[in-house]
C-alpha angles and dihedrals in degrees: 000000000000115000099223082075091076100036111141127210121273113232125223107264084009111138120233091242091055089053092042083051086051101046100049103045091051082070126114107233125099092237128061095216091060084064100048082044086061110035095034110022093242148042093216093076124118102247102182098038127135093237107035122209102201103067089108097062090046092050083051100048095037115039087244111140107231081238086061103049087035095053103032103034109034151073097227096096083054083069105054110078122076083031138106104255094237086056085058107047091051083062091055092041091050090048088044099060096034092247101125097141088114105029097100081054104054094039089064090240101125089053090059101059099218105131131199109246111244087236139093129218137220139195111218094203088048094043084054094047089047091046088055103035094045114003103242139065123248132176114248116227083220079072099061102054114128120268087004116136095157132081112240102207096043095023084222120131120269134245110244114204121192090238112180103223087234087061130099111211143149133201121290111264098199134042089047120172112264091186115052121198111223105237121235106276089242083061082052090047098049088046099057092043092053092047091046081046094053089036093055110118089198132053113256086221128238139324093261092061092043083049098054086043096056090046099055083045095057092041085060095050097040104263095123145031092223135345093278097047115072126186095216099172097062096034082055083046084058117041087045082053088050102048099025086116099065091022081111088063099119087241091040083057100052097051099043083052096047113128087001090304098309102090100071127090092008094063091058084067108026095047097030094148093053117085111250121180120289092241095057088061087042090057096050085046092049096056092037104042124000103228147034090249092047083056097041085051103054104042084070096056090053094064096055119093097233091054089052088051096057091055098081092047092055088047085060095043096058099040083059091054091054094049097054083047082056092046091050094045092055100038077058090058107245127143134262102264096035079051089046097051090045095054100024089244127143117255089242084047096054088046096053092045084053086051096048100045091043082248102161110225122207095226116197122236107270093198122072123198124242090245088052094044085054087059107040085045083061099047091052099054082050086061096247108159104260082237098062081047088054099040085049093051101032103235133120120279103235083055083065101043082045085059091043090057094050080063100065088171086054093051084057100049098045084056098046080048095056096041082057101056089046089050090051085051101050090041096052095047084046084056109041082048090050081046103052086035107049097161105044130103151244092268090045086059100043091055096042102052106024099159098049085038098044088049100042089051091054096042114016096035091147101048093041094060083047101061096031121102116257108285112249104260119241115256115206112216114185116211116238 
């Protein structure tokens, strides 16, 4: 019995794995590994896995050229671009001769810690489309893209179903919803880029060129003083403010926690020549530019040496804005920091540009009485914002913190305080889930509520393995 005799046709966006799946179950034995014995020479292989390593058996059995499968049916050109070329071709060269024990490793991919979900996604309105069009179910490979939870044809939220890689499925055909939830545009956004990302016929080329692109970009916006200062801290705030409705997808979470929340977006441009994920490149493009063409595009007008004269000017341009931010704060009355937040000026900035333009400042008093220090000292063991204490007795702020860090034993017990009230929050969301999901496990948790879980792992370890469901206990199974 030769297994070229069942092959199955392999559908337009369908994933190799889908098709394997396909393949192997329309045969006829009574057991699914007699079939991976004949068509791929052993029942040990990863059949749901990012980079397969049996395509050389399917080109074989089937008259597909490797190119095909590869291209077409796979999530490996998805992998090309922000990469060295010779990275690139060892992947090929792995997939090609079905040796992919080490790829996660050389692409970098195991060091940075972003995982594939063992899980595959579906689309139901798809599922119903492929049921009428061609009379069975398949997996896209659209599907399987990285951080995407939204359809891209129909822009609805997927189906995600717990697969074992070992294991050989296909979508469900009944209890299909009859009612979709359209899925957040910013679902919809990191969906077409990664499509756009997996469809591009060139390589977007490596991380140093994607690098120099985002950094003449946030120059532009206001994100840097220059191409080679960076202000980290409010490009993190927003691209945290512009993906904040899908930061609880199970990749989005990852790299938002990596390094305890301080690697990304900083390792994109202090480690440009290193291979980072795909998607970490796909979130910075989101917020700058939109698209994958915007960003094309305009990768080409920044190298150019126009584009690299005008930067200077710009520079000027917006450091005059924010003067003028700083003028009209202060001619409003309001004080130096408040004028200082509005314009992104330093504090000592805004008060040289008062004294130059004759602009009277309302300074605070800077001295606070004993009778006033026993108060304040009072209010800030009872937790009050050192803000509210300044606004109440009229002096500056920093004259309150300076009085706060003369009480070392009060320091201590704001931030146990604080600690408190997050740890009352985690724990909350950890109950009302366990609560509304009585039979998950630890895993289900883990991937629902990432944040609350994450925290309460690092800092409530005890209480957390209290509360968590019994582990599922590990099955040996020898092989015969």
């Amino acid at each position: 019995m030769k297994a070229e005799y069942f092959c199955p046709p392999i559908y337009m966006g369908e994933s190799v794995y889908s098709w394997l799946s396909r393949w192997i179950i329309g045969m006829p034995f009574p057991c699914i590994t007699q079939g991976q014995n004949l068509l791929l020479g052993s029942r040990n292989k990863q059949m749901n896995a990012q980079f397969p390593g049996y395509l050389p058996q399917l080109s074989a059995q089937s008259g597909l050229t490797l190119s095909q499968l590869i291209n077409d049916h796979t999530l490996i050109p998805y992998f090309k671009h922000f990469c060295q070329d010779n990275d690139y071709a060892s992947l090929l060269k792995d997939v090609k001769s079905g040796d992919t024990c080490a790829t996660f490793s050389k692409m970098s991919l195991t060091a940075s810690r972003i995982h594939p979900k063992h899980a595959n996604n579906y689309c139901p309105m798809c599922v119903q489309e492929d049921i009428e069009r061609y009379g069975v179910t398949f997996w896209h490979v659209s599907h399987f893209l990285p951080g995407v939870t939204s359809c891209v044809k129909h822009g609805i939220d997927l189906i995600s179903v717990d697969i074992p890689r070992r294991a050989l499925s296909t979508p469900p055909e009944s209890d299909l919803k009859t009612e979709f939830k359209a899925s957040h545009s910013k679902a919809c956004l990191l969906a077409n880029l990664s499509f756009s990302l997996l469809t591009e016929v060139n390589s977007l080329g490596d991380g140093v060129k994607a690098a120099e692109t985002y950094r003449t970009k946030l120059v532009e916006l206001g994100f840097a003083a220059n191409v080679n200062s960076i202000h980290q801290r409010e490009l993190r705030e927003s691209l945290e403010g512009f993906w904040e409705p899908i930061l609880d997808s199970y990749e989005v979470a990852l790299i938002f926690n990596l390094g305890q929340g301080i690697t990304f977006p900083s390792c994109l441009f202090y480690q440009a020549d290193s291979h980072h994920h795909p998607l970490l490149h796909l979130l910075m493009i989101g917020m700058l530019f939109g698209s994958i063409e915007e960003f094309k595009d305009y990768g080409q007008c920044s190298g150019n040496q126009t584009h690299e004269v005008q930067t200077p000017s710009l520079e000027k341009e917006r450091f005059i804005q924010k003067e003028n931010q700083a003028l009209e704060a202060l001619k409003a009355g309001e004080s130096l920091r408040k004028a200082s937040s509005y314009s992104g000026l330093s504090v000592i900035k805004v008060k040289q540009l008062a004294i130059q333009n004759n602009i009277f400042i309302d300074r605070r008093e800077q001295f606070i009485f004993a009778h006033e220090r026993k108060v304040i000292v009072e209010q800030l063991r009872q937790g009050i914002p050192t803000k509210v204490i300044a606004e109440a007795f009229g002096c500056s702020i920093g004259a309150v913190e300076q009085l706060l860090s003369q009480h070392p034993d009060l320091v201590e017990l704001r931030k146990y305080r604080r600690y408190r009230i997050k740890r009352g929050k985690h724990r909350a969301r950890l109950l009302a889930f366990l609560k509304q999901e009585p039979n998950c496990t630890r895993g289900n948790i883990q991937n629902a509520i990432r944040a609350a879980y994450t925290w309460l792992f690092k800092r409530d370890k005890a209480w957390l393995y209290s509360h968590l469901p019994r582990r599922v206990r590990y099955r040996y199974w020898p092989r015969k």
